[in-house]
C-alpha positions as CSV (number, residue, x, y, z in Angstrom):
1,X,0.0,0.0,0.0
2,X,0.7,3.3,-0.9
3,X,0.5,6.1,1.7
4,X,1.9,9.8,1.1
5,X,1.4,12.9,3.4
6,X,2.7,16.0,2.6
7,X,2.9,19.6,4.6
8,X,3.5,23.0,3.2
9,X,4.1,25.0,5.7
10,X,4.4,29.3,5.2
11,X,4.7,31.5,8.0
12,X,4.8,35.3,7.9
13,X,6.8,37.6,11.0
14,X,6.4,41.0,11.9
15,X,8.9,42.8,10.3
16,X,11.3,45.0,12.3
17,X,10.6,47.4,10.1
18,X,11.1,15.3,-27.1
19,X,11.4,12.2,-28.3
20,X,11.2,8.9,-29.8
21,X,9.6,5.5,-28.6
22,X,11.5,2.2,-29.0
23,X,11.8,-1.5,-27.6
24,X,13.1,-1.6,-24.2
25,X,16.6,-2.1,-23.8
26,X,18.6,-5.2,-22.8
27,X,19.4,-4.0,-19.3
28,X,15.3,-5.5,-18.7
29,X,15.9,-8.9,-20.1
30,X,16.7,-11.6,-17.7
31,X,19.1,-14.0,-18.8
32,X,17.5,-16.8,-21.1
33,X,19.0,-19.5,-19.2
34,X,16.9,-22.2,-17.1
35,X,17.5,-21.4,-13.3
36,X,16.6,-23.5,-10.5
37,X,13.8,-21.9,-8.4
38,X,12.5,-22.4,-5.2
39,X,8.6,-22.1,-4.2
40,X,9.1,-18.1,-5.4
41,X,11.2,-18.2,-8.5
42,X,14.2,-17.7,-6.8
43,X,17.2,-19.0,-7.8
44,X,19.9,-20.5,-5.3
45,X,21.5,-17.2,-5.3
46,X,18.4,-15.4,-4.3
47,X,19.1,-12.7,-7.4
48,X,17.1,-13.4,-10.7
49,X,13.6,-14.7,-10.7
50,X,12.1,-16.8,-13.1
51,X,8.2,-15.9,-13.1
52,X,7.2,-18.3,-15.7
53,X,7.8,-21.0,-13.3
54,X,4.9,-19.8,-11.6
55,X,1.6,-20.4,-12.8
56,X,-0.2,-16.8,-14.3
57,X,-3.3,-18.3,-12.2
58,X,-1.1,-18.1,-8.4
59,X,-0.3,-14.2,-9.9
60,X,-4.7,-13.3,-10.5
61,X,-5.2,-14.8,-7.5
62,X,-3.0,-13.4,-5.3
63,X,-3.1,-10.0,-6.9
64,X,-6.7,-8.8,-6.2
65,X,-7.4,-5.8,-4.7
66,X,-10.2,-5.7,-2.4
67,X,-12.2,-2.3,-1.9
68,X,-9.9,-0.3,0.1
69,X,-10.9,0.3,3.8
70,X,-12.1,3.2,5.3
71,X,-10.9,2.0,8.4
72,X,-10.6,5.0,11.0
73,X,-11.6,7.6,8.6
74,X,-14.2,10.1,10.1
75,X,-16.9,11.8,8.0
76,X,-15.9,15.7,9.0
77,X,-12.2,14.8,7.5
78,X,-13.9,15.1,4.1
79,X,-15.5,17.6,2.2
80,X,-19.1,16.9,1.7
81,X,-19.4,17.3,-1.9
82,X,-23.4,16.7,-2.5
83,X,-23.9,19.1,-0.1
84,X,-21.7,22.0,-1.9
85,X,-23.6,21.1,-5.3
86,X,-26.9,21.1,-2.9
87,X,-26.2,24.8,-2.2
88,X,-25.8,26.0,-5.9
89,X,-24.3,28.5,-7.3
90,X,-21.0,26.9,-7.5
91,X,-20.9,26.5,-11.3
92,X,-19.2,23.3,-11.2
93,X,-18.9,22.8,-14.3
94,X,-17.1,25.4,-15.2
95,X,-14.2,23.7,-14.7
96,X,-15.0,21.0,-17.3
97,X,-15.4,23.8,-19.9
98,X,-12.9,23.3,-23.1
99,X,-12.5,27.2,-23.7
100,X,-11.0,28.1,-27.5
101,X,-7.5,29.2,-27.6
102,X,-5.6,30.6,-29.8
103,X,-3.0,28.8,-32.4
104,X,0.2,28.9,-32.1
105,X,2.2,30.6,-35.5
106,X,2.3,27.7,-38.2
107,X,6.1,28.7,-38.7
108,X,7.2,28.9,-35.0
109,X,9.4,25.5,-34.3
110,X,8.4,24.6,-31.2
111,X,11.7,22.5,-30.7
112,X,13.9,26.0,-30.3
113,X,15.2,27.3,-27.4
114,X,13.3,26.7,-24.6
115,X,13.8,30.2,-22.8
116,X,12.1,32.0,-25.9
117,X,8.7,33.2,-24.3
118,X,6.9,32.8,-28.0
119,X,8.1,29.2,-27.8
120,X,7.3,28.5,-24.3
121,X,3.6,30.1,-25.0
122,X,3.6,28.0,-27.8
123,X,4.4,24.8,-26.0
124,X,1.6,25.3,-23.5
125,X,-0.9,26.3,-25.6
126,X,-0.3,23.5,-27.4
127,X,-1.0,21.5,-24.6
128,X,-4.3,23.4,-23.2
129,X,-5.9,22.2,-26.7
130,X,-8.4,19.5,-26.3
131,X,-8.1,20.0,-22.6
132,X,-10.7,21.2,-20.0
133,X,-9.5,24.4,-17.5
134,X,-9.0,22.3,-15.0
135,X,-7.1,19.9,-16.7
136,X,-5.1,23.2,-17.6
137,X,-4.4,24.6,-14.4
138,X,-3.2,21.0,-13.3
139,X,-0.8,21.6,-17.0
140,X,0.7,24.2,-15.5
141,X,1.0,23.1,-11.9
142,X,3.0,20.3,-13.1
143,X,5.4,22.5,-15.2
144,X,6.2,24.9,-12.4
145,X,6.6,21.4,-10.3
146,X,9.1,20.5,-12.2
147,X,10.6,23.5,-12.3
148,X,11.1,23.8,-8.5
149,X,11.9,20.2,-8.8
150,X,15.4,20.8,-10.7
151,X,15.9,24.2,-8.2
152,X,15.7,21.4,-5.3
153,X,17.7,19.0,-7.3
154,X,21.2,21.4,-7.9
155,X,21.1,22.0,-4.2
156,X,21.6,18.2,-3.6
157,X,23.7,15.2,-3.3
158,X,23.5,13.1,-6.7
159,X,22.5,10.3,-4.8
160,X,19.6,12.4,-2.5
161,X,16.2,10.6,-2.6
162,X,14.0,13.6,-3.4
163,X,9.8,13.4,-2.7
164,X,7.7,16.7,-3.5
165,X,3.9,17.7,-3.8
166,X,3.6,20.1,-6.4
167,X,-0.2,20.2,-6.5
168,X,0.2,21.0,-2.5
169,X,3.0,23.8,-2.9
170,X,0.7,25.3,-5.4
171,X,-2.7,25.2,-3.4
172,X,-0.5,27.1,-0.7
173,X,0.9,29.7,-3.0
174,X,-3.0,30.0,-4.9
175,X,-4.0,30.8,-1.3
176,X,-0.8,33.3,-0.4
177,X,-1.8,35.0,-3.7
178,X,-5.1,36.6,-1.9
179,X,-3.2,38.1,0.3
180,X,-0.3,40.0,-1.2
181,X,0.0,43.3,-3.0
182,X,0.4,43.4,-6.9
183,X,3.9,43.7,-7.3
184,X,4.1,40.4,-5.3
185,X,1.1,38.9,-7.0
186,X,2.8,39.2,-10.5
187,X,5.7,37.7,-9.3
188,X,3.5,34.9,-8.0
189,X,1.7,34.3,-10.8
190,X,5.0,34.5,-13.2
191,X,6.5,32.1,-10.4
192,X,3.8,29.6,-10.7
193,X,3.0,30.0,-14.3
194,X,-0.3,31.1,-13.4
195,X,0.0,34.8,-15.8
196,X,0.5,32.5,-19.0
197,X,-2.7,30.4,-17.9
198,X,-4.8,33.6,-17.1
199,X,-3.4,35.1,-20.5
200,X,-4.4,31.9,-22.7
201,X,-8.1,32.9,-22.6
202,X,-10.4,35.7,-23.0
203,X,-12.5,34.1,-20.5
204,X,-9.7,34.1,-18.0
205,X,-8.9,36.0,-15.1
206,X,-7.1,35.9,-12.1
207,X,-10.5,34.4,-9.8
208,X,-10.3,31.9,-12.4
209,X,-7.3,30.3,-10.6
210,X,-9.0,30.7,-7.4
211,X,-11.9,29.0,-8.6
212,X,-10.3,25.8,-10.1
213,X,-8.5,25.1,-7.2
214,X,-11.6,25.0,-5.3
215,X,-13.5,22.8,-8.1
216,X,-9.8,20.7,-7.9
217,X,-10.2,20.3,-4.4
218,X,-14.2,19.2,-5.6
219,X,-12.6,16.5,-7.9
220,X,-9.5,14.9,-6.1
221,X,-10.0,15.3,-2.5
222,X,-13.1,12.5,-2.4
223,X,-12.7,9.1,-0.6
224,X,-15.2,7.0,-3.5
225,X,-13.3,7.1,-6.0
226,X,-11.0,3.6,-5.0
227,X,-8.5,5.8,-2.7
228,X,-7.8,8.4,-0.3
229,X,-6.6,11.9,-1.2
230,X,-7.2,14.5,1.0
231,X,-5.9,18.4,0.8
232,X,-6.3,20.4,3.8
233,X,-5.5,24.2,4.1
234,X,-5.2,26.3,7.5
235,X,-4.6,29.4,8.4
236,X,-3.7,30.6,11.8
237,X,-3.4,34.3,12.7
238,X,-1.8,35.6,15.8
239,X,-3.9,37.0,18.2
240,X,-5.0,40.7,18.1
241,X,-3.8,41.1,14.2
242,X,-6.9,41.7,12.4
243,X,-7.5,39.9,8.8
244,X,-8.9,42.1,6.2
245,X,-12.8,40.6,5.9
246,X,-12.0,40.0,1.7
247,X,-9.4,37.7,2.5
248,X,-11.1,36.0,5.4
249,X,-14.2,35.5,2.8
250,X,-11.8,34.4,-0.3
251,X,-10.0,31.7,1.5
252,X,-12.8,30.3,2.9
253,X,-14.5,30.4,-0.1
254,X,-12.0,28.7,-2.7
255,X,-9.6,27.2,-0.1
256,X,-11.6,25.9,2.6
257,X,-9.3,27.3,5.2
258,X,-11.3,29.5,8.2
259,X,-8.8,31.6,9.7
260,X,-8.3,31.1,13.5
261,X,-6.8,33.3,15.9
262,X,-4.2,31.6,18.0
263,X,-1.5,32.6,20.4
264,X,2.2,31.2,18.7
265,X,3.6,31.9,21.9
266,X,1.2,29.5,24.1
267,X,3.2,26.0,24.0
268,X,-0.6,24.5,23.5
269,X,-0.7,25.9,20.0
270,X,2.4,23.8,18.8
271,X,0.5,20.6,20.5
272,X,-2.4,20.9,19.4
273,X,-1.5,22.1,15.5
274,X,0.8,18.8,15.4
275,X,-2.4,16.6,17.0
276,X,-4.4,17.9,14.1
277,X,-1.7,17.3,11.3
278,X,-0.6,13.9,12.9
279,X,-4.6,12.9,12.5
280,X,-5.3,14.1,9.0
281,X,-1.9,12.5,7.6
282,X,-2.8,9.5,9.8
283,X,0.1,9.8,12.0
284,X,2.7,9.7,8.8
285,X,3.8,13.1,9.3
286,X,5.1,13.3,13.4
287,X,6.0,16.8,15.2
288,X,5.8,18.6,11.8
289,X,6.2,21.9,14.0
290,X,8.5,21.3,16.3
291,X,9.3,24.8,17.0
292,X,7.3,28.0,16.1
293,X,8.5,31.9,16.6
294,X,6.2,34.0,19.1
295,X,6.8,36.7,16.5
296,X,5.0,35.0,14.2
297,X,1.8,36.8,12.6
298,X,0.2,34.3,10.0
299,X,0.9,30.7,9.7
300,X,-0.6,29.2,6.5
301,X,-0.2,25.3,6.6
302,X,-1.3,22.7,3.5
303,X,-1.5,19.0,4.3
304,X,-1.6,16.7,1.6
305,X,-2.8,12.7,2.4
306,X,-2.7,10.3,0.2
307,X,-3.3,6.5,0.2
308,X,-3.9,3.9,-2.8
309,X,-4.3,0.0,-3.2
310,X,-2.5,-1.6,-6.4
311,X,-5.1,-2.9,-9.0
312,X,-2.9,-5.3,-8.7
313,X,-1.1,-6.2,-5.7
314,X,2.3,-7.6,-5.2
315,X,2.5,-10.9,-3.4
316,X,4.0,-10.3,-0.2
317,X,6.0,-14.3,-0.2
318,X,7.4,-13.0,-3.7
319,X,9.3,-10.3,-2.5
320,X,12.9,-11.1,-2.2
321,X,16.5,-9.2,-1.7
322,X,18.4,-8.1,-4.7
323,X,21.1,-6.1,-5.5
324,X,20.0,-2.2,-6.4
325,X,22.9,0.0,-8.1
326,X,23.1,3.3,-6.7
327,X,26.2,4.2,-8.7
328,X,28.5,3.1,-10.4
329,X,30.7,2.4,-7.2
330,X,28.1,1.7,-5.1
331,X,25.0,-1.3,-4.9
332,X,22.5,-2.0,-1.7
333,X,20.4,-5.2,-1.0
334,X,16.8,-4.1,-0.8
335,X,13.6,-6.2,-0.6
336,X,12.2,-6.1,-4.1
337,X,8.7,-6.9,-5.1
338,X,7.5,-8.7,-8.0
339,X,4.6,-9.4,-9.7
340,X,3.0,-10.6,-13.4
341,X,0.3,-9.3,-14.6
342,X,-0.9,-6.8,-17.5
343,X,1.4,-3.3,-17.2
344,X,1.4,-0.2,-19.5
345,X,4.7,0.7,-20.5
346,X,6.5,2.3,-23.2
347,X,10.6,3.5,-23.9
348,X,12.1,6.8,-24.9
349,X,14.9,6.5,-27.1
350,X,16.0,9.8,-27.2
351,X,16.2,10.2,-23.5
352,X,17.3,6.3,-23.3
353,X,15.1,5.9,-20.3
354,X,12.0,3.1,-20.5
355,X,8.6,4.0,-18.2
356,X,6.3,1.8,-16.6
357,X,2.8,2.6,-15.4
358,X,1.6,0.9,-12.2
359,X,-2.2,1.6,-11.6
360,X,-4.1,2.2,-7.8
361,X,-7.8,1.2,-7.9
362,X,-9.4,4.9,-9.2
363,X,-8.0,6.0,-12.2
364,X,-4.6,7.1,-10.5
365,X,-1.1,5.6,-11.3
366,X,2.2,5.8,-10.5
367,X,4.7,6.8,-13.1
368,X,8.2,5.5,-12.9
369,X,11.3,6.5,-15.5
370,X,13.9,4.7,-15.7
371,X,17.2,6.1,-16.9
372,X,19.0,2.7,-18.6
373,X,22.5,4.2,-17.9
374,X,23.0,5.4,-14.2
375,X,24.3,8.3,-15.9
376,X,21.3,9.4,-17.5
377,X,19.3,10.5,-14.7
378,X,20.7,14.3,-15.0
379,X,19.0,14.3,-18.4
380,X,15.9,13.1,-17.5
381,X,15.5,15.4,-14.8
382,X,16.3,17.9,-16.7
383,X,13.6,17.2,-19.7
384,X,10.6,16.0,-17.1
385,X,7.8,18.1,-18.2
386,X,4.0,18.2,-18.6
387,X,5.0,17.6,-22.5
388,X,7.2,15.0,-22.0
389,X,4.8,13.4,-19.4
390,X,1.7,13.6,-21.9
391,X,4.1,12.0,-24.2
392,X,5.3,8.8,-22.6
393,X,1.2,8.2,-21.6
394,X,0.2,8.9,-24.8
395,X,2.5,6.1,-26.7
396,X,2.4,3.3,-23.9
397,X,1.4,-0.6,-24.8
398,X,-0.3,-2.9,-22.5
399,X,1.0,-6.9,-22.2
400,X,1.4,-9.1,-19.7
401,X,5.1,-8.2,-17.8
402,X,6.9,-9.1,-15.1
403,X,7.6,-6.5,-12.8
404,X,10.2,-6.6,-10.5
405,X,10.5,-3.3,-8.7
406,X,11.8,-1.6,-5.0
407,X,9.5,-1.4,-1.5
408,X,10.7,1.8,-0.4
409,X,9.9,4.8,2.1
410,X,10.9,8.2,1.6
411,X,11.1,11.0,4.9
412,X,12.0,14.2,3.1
413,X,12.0,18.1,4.8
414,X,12.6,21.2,2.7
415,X,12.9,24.8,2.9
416,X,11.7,26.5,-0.3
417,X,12.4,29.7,0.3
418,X,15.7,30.1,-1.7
419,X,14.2,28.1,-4.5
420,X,11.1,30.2,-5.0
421,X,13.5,33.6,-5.0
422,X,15.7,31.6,-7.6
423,X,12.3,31.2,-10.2
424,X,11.9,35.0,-9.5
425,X,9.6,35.4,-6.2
426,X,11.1,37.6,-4.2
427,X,9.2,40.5,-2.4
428,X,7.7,38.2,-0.2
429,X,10.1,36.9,1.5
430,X,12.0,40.7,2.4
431,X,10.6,44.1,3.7
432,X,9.2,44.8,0.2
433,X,6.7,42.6,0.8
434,X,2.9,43.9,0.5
435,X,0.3,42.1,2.5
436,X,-1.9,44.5,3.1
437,X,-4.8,42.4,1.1
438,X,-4.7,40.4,4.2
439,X,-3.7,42.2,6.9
440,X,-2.6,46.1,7.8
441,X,0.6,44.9,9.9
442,X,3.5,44.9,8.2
443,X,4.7,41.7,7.8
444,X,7.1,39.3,6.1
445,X,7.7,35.5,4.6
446,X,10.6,34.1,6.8
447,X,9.7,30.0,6.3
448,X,7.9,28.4,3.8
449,X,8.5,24.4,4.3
450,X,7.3,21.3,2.2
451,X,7.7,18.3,4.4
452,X,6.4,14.7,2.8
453,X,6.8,10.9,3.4
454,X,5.5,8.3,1.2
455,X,5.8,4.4,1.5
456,X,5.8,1.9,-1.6
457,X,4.9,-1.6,-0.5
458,X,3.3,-4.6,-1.6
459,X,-0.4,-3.8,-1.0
460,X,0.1,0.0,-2.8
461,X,1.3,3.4,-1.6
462,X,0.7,5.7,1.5
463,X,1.9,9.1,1.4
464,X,1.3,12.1,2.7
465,X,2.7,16.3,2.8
466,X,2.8,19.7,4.1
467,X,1.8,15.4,-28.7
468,X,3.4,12.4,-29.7
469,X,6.0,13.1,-31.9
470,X,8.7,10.6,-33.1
471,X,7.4,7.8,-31.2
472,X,6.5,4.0,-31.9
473,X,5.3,2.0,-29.7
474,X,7.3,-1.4,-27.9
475,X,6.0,-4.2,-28.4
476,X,8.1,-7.4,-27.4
477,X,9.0,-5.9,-23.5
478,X,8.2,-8.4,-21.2
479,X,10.7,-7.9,-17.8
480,X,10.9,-4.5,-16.0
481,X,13.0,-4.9,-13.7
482,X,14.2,-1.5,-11.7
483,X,17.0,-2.1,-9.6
484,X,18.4,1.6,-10.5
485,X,17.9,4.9,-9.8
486,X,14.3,6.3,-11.4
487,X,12.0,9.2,-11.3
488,X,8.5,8.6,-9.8
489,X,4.9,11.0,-10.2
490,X,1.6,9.8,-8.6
491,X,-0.7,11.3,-11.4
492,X,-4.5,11.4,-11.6
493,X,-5.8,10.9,-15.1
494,X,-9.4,12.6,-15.0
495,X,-8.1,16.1,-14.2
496,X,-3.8,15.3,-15.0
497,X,-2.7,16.6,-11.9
498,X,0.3,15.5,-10.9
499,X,-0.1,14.7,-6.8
500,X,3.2,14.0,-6.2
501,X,7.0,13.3,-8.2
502,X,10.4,12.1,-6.9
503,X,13.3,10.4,-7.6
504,X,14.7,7.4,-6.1
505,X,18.6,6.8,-6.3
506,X,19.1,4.3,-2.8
507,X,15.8,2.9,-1.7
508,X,17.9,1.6,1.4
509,X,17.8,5.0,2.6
510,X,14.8,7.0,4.3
C-alpha cells in the first residue's frame, strides 16, 4: 500500500521594520537461461527470478485488490461534496469547460530554445488544446513542479532521494496569492505560471485560478473514488492582528481554510497544530512543528494525504533481496517486489530511459522512468515536463510483464524559500513585501517548508505532505525490472494533476 502525506508550511513575521519511442533495452531482459527456483522463483542465489515458473493463475489470485478500507476515517475529515452542489451556485462545471485558444504561429518551431517566451507560450498552448480548464491549471502546476523540482535538485547530493507535492505547494501559493500586494502577485503568478494560464483565454482572469482550485479540491480530495486523497488548508493568525474581511471570505471560499486566531507563543498551539496534522496525515507526518516563533503573525499550513491500493497487488511471499545499483561504485540489497500481470509501458529512445505505469484502484497511477545508464538520470531530470509526461502516456502498450521493482519509504524536509527567489519570487520573502490584502501589519515570509513521506509496498502506496512526436510503440517488452535509480509521479488521469514526483537513487535510505 501506498500512503503519502505531505505539509507545506508558510509562515509570515512582523517585520522590524522530445522524443522517440522504442523496444526496451537489454538491461530488462533476464538471462534466457533455465535457473533452479525455489517455491518463489528464486534461484539458489536469491538474485534473478524466473516468473514463468509460476503459474499466471497463483499471480490473478494473489493479486486482487479488495475495496480499500475506510478504516478509522471520520466523516468531518472530508468535504461533503453533495452538499456543496446542494447549495448552488458553484458553477461546477465550469471547470469542465474546453475554452478556445488561440494557435500557435504555423512557422514557429516549437523544438527551439526553450527560454524564448513565444516558444514557451507555444508549448503550453499546445497542450491546453483539447483539454478542460481544470485539466489546464493542473498543465501548469506540473510545469512549475518541475521546475522547483530541478531548483531542489542542484542543491543536492546526486544520490539524494527527493519526494515533493507540487499540486500542494501550489494550493498554498493560490491561497498566499489573496493576500499580497500586486507587485508580489505578478511575481506569483510568473513564479507559478499562473499569468500564462490567465493570458491563454479571454474568458480568464485571475479568480479563475482561485476558482479551479476549489473545483480541484471538488474533484480529487473525495474518498469514493477507490482511494484516499485528502488536501487540507489552515490558516492561523496571531492574536490581536486583524485579517482584512476580503481575505477572510476568499480563503474560505475557494480554499476551505477559516482563519483562527491563535497565540504562537502559548506552547498549547504547537501541541495541538501537530495533534491535528498527525490525524489528517494518519500519523505519517510526526511533530511537523517542532518549533514556532512567538513573532509570528500568520501561519498558512497545507496538508496533503494520500493512500492507494494496487489494481494489482504484489504478493507479499514474492518479495525477495536483490542487489540495487546506486552508482557506479556503489550497490545495496533491498527487498524487491514482483509481480505478473498486464502493465502499460512504453521506452524513450532519445532520452534512453523506458517508463512503466503501475495503476491504484481509481483511475490514479504511479509513473516510474527509468534512466538505462546510471548516468542518465541528470538528463531526465532535466527534460521531465507536462509535454514530455503527456508523451510517454500517450505512446504506452499494454501486455502481460513481469515487474520486478523496490518497497521503499521516503522522509524528506525542505525549505523552499531560496528556491522560490531563484524562479523569480522575491518580495515576499523581504521588507518589500505587501500584504496588506490580508492584513494592515506589516509583515514578512521568513519560512515556507514542504515536508512529505511516502511508502511503496506490496499492498500500494501511502503518502502524505505539508503530442506524440517521433514515437512507436514497444512491443516485445516483457521484464521490468528496476533495480536503478528512477524518477517517480503519482498522477490522476481525470483532471492530470500530478499529486506527487520524486526520484529514487538508494531505496535503502529514508
Amino acid at each position: 500500500m501506498w500512503f503519502v502525506p505531505v505539509i507545506v508550511v508558510a509562515s509570515l513575521l512582523s517585520s522590524p521594520a522530445l522524443a522517440g519511442v522504442k523496444d526496451l533495452s537489454s538491461h530488462f531482459d533476464g538471462s534466457e537461461k533455465e535457473k533452479l527456483v525455489d517455491a518463489r522463483g528464486l534461484s539458489p542465489n536469491g538474485e534473478n527470478t524466473d516468473m514463468e515458473s509460476i503459474p499466471l493463475d497463483f499471480h490473478r489470485e494473489n493479486t486482487v485488490t479488495n475495496d480499500l478500507p475506510l478504516e478509522g476515517l471520520e466523516d468531518e475529515d472530508y468535504i461533503d461534496f453533495d452538499k456543496i452542489l446542494a447549495e448552488g451556485e458553484d458553477d461546477y462545471s465550469e471547470g469542465d469547460h474546453i475554452d478556445e485558444i488561440s494557435t500557435p504561429a504555423p512557422d514557429l518551431d516549437l523544438f527551439g530554445e526553450p527560454s524564448d517566451p513565444k516558444i514557451r507560450r507555444a508549448r503550453l498552448l499546445r497542450l491546453f488544446h483539447g483539454r478542460t480548464r481544470l485539466q489546464r491549471i493542473n498543465v501548469v502546476n506540473t510545469r512549475f513542479g518541475c521546475r522547483l523540482y530541478r531548483k531542489l535538485r542542484n542543491r543536492l547530493n546526486q544520490t539524494d532521494n527527493i519526494l515533493l507535492a507540487p499540486v500542494g505547494i501550489s494550493i498554498a501559493m493560490g491561497m498566499m496569492a489573496l493576500g499580497v500586494g500586486p507587485t508580489a502577485h505578478e511575481q506569483l503568478y510568473q513564479t507559478l505560471g499562473f499569468a500564462e494560464f490567465v493570458n491563454a483565454s479571454t474568458h480568464y482572469d485571475n479568480s479563475t485560478v482561485h476558482k479551479l482550485f476549489r473545483k480541484l479540491t471538488h474533484r480529487l480530495f473525495r474518498r469514493n473514488f477507490g482511494y484516499n486523497l485528502r488536501s487540507v488548508n489552515d490558516l492561523y493568525v496571531k492574536i490581536n492582528i486583524r485579517i482584512q474581511e476580503a481575505f477572510r471570505s476568499n480563503a474560505k471560499t475557494y480554499y476551505f481554510a477559516e482563519p483562527q486566531s491563535v497565540d504562537f507563543a502559548d506552547p498549547a498551539f504547537l501541541v495541538k497544530a501537530n495533534q491535528r496534522i498527525q490525524k489528517i496525515t494518519k500519523g505519517l507526518i510526526k511533530e511537523p512543528l517542532k518549533s514556532v516563533d512567538p513573532n509570528m503573525a500568520v501561519m498558512l499550513l497545507n496538508y496533503l494525504y494520500f493512500k492507494g491500493t494496487w489494481e494489482q497487488k504484489f504478493p507479499k511471499e514474492l518479495t525477495h533481496y536483490r542487489q540495487f545499483r546506486v552508482n557506479e561504485k556503489k550497490q545495496v540489497r533491498v527487498p524487491m517486489m514482483q509481480n505478473k500481470g498486464s502493465y502499460l509501458a512504453a521506452a524513450d529512445h532519445e532520452l534512453n530511459c523506458d517508463i512503466l505505469q503501475l495503476p491504484y484502484t481509481g483511475n490514479i497511477s504511479m509513473i516510474i522512468a527509468v534512466p538505462q545508464k546510471l548516468s542518465g538520470m541528470r538528463s531526465l531530470e532535466q527534460e521531465i515536463s507536462p509535454t514530455l509526461i503527456n508523451k510517454w502516456l500517450n505512446n504506452m502498450t499494454n501486455r502481460t510483464r513481469e515487474v520486478v521493482f523496490p518497497r521503499f519509504k521516503l522522509e524528506q524536509n525542505y525549505d523552499l524559500i531560496e528556491h522560490l527567489k531563484e524562479m523569480g519570487l522575491t518580495d515576499p520573502f523581504t521588507e518589500k513585501g505587501d500584504f496588506s490584502p490580508m492584513t494592515s501589519e506589516k509583515v514578512i515570509i521568513n519560512w515556507f517548508k514542504h515536508q512529505g513521506t511516502i511508502t511503496v509496498n506490496e499492498e500500494g502506496t501511502e503518502a502524505a505532505a505539508m503530442t506524440s512526436i517521433g514515437f512507436m510503440p514497444l512491443s516485445t517488452q516483457t521484464r521490468f525490472i528496476v533495480d536503478r535509480p528512477f524518477l517517480f509521479l503519482i498522477y490522476e488521469h481525470r483532471t492530470g494533476c500530478v499529486v506527487f514526483m520524486g526520484r529514487v537513487v538508494d531505496p535503502s535510505q529514508s
